[in-house]
C-alpha positions as CSV (number, residue, x, y, z in Angstrom):
1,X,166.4,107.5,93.2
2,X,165.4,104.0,94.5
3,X,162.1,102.0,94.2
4,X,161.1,100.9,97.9
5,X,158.2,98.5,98.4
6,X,155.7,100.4,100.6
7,X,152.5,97.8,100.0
8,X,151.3,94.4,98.8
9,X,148.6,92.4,99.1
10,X,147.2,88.8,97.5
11,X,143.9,87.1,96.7
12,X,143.4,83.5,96.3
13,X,140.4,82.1,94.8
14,X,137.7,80.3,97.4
15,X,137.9,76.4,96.0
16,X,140.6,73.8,97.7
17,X,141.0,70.6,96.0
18,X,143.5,68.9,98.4
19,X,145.7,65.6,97.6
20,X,142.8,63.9,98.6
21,X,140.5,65.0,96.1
22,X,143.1,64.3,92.8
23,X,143.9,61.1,94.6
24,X,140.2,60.3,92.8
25,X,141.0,61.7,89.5
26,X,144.7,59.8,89.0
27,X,146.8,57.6,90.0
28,X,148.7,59.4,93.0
29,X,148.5,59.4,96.0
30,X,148.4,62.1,99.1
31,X,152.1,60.8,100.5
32,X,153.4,60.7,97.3
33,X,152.7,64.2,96.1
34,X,154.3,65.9,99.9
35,X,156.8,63.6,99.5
36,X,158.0,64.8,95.5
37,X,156.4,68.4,96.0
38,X,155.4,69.5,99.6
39,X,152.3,70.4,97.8
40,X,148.8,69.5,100.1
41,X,146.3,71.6,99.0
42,X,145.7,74.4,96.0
43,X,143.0,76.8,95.1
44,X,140.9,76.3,92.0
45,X,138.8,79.4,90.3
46,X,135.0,79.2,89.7
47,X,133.3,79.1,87.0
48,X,133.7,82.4,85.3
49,X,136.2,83.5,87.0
50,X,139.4,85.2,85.6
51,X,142.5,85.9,85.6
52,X,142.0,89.4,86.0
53,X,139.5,88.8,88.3
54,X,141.8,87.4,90.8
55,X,144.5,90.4,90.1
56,X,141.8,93.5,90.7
57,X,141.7,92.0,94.1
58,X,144.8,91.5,94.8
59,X,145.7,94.9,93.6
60,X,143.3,96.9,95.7
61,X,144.3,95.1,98.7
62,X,148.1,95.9,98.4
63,X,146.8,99.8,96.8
64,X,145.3,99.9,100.7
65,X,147.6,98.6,102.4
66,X,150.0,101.1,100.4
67,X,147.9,103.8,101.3
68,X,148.1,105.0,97.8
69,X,144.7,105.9,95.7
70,X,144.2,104.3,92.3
71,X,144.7,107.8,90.3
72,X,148.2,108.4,91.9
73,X,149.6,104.9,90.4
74,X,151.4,105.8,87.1
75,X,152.4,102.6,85.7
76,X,150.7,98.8,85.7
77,X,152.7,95.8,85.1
78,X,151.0,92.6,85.1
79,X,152.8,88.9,84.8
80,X,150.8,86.6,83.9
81,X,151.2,83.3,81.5
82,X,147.0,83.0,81.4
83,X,145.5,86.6,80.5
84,X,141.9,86.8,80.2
85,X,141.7,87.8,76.2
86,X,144.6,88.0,73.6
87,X,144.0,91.4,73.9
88,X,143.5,93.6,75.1
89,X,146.2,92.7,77.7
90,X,145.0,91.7,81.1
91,X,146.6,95.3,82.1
92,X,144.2,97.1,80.5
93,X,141.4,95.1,81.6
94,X,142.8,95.6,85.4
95,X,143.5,99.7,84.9
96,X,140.0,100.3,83.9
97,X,138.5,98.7,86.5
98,X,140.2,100.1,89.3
99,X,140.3,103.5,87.7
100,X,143.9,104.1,87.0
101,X,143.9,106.6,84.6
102,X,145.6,106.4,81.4
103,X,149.2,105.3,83.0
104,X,151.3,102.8,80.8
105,X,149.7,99.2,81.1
106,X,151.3,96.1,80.0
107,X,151.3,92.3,80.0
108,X,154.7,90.5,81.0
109,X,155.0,86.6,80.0
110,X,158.1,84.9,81.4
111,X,155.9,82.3,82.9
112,X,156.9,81.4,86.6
113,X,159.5,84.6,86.5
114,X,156.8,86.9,85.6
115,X,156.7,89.3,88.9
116,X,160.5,89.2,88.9
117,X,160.3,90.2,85.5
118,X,157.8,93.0,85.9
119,X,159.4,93.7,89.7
120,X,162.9,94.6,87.1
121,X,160.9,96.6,84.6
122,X,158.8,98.9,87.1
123,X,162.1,99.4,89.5
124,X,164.1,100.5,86.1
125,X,161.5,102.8,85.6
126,X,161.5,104.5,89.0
127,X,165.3,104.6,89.4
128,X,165.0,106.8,85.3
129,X,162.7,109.1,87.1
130,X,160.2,108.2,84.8
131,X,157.3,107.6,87.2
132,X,156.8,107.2,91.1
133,X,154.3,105.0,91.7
134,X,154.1,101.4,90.2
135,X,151.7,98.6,90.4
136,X,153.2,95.3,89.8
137,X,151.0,92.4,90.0
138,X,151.5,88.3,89.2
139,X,148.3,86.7,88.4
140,X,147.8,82.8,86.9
141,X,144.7,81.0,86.4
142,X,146.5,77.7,85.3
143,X,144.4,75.1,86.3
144,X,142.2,76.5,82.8
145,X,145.5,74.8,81.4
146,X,145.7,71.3,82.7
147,X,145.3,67.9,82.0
148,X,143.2,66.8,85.0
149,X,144.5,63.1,83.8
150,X,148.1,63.8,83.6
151,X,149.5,63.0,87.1
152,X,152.6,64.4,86.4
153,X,151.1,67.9,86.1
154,X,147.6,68.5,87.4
155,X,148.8,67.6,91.3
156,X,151.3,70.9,91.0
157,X,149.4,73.8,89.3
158,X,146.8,76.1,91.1
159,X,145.4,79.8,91.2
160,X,146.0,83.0,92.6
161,X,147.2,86.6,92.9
162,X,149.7,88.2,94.1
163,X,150.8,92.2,94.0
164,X,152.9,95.2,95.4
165,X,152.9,98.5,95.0
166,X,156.7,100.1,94.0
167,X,157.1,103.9,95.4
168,X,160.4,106.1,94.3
169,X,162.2,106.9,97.6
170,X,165.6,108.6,98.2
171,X,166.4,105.9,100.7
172,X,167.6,102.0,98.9
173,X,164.5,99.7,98.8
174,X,165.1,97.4,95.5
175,X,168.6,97.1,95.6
176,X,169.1,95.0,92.1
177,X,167.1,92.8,90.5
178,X,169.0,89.9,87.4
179,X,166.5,88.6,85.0
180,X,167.7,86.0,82.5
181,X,166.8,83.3,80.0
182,X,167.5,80.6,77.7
183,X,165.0,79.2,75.1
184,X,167.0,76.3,74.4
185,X,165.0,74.5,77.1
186,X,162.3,75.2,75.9
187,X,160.4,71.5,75.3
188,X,160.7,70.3,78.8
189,X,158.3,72.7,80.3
190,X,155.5,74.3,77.4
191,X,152.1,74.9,76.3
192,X,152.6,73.4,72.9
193,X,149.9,75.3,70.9
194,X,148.5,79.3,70.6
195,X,147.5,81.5,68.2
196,X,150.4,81.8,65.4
197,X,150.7,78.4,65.5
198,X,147.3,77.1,66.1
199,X,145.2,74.6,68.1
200,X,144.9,71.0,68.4
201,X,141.9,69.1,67.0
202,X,141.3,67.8,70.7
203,X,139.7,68.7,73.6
204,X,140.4,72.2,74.7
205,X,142.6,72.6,71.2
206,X,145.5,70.8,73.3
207,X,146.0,73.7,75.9
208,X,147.9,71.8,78.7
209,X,151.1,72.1,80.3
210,X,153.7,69.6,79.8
211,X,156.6,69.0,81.5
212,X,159.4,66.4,81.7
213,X,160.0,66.9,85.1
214,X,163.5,65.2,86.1
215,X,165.1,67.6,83.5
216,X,163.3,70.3,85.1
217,X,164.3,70.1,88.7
218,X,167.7,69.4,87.8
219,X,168.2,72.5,85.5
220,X,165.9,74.7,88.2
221,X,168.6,73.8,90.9
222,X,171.5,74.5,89.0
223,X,169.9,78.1,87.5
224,X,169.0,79.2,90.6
225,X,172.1,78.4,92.9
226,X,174.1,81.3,89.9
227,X,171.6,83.4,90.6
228,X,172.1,83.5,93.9
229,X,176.0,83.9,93.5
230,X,175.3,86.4,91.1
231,X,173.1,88.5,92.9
232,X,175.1,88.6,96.4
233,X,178.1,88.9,93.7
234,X,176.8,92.2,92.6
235,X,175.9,94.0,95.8
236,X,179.2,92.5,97.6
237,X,177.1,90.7,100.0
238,X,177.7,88.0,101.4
239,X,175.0,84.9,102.2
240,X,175.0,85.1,105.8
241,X,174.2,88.7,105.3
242,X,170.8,88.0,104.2
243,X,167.9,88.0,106.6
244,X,165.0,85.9,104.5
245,X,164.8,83.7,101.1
246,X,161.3,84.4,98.9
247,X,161.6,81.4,96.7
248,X,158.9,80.7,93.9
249,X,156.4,78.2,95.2
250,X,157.1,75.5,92.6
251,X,158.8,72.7,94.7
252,X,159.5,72.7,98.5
253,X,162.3,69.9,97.2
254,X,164.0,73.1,95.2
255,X,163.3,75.3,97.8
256,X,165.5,73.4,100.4
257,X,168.4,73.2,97.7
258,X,168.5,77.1,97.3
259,X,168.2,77.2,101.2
260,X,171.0,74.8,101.5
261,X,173.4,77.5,98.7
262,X,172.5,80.1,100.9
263,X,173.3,78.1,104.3
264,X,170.1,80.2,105.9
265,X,168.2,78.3,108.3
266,X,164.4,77.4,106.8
267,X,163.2,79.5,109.6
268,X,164.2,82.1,107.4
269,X,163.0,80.8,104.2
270,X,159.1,81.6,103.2
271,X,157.2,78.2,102.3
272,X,153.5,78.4,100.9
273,X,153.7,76.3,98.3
274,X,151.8,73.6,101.0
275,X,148.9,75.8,101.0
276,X,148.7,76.5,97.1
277,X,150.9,74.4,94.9
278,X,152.9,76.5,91.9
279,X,150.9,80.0,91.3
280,X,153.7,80.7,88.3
281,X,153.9,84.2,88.7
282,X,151.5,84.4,91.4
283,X,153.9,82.5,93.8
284,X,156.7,84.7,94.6
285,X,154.0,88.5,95.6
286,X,151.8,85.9,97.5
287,X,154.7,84.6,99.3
288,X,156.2,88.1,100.3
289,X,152.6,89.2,101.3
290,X,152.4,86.3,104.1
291,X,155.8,86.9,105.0
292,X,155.5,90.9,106.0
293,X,151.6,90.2,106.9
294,X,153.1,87.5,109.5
295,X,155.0,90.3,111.0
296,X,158.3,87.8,110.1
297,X,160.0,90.6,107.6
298,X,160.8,94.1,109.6
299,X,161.8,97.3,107.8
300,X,165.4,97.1,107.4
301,X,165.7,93.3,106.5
302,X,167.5,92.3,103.1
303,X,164.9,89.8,101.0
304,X,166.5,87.9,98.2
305,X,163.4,87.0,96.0
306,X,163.9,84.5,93.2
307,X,162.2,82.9,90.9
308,X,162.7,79.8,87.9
309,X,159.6,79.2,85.0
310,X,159.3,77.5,81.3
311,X,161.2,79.3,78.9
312,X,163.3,79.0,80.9
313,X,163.5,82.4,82.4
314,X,164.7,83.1,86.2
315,X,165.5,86.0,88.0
316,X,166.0,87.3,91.2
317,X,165.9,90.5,93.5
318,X,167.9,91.9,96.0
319,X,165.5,94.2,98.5
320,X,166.1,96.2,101.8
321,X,162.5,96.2,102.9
């Protein structure tokens, strides 16, 4: 038995605060953040609106486009880094409002990995037998977590959903998926505060991201060429036998690196991170849904999705779409 992808969809929240717009706020400057990032433009959420909100949408759209009703899905996976309460998780919130019924719902955090994460759980699940219809979803609201006056952080962050709908099938779909990670990085790229440990007598308790971003890149390019070995490794693949890239949208800089491991063509590779800067777990669904809504991806193509976030974590997946 094999989990085959049979529908996605995504939902980005209305606001765009371009490089224009934080060139007001810090020191930066439109050139210098395409330059560093390939980043122009991101999408902010209103007032009010949540993390959730932005993955009920997202969900319903790919639950259409699947052609699957809400009450025939049998297990929910949300990643997310920025769930709407504690708890319940943002799972729960999700499956009551799209009216689930009482399938397994859970909350994955592996930060910017968090679909590929959830992607390996709910395809682990299908291939036991367990269930035959998951809905996996990556959902961030992180701007809620910036420093609007740190210029090393606020230009790269912004909102969105992203989600698919897994479907047991006799025929390969998800042909592996690698998830890994190593909490000895785990000070160049955090959210130093939360619950256990408590809050910050500052604004917003201290709840921003911080990163030291040289170390980053430099560890993010090295992760994810192994993971690309190690994936084509497992399925006896070779590069050139792989029709599209689906990187996370963190950096178009790390992006063209992974390209370059693969020796594919950026033709084949699927860039949004323009349009909406780093969604964390958001990035990767969003990506694949403008890639088979664009017509680009056929049935039949092999996908190699991959994905890097604080942690660290990374992972990747191997698909036949």
């Amino acid at each position: 038995m094999y989990a085959r992808i049979i529908g996605t969809g995504r939902y980005l929240p209305e606001k765009v605060v371009t490089n224009a717009d934080l060139e007001q706020l810090v020191d930066t400057s439109d050139a210098w953040i395409r330059d560093r990032t390939g980043i122009r433009e991101r999408r902010v959420v209103a007032e009010g609106q949540t993390t959730g909100d932005l993955a009920e949408q997202a969900a319903r759209i790919a639950l259409e486009d699947a052609g699957v009703k809400p009450s025939e899905i049998d297990l929910l996976i949300v990643g997310t880094t920025t769930p709407d309460l504690v708890f319940p998780s943002t799972a729960c919130l999700i499956q009551q409002r799209l009216g689930l019924g009482e399938c397994g719902a859970f909350d994955v955090n592996a930060a910017c990995s968090g679909f590929i994460y959830a992607l390996s759980i709910a395809t682990q699940f299908i291939e036991a037998g367990t269930v035959k219809r998951v809905l996996v979803i990556g959902a961030e609201t992180l701007t809620r977590m910036l420093d609007w006056s740190d210029r090393s952080t606020c230009v790269l962050f912004g909102d969105g959903a992203g989600a698919a709908v897994l479907q047991a099938d006799s025929e390969p779909g998800v042909l592996s998926t690698h998830i890994h990670a190593n909490g000895a990085h785990a000070d160049l790229l955090s959210v130093e505060v939360g619950v256990s440990r408590g809050f910050l007598a500052e604004p917003r308790g201290g709840l921003a991201v911080k990163m030291k971003g040289n170390e980053v890149f430099k560890v993010a390019v090295n992760t994810l060429g192994r993971i690309v070995d190690e994936t084509l490794a497992f399925n006896n693949m070779e590069k050139h036998d792989l029709d599209w890239l689906i990187p996370h949208q963190a950096n178009l800089r790390i992006i063209k690196a992974t390209a370059r491991k693969l020796d594919m063509s950026m033709d084949r590779v699927v860039v949004t991170v323009d349009k909406h800067g780093n969604t964390s777990a958001a990035s990767v669904p969003m990506a694949l849904d403008v890639a088979v809504r664009s017509g680009r991806i056929q049935r039949g193509d092999h996908m190699l999705l991959e994905a890097f976030g604080g942690g660290f974590t990374w992972g990747a997946a191997l698909i036949r779409y």
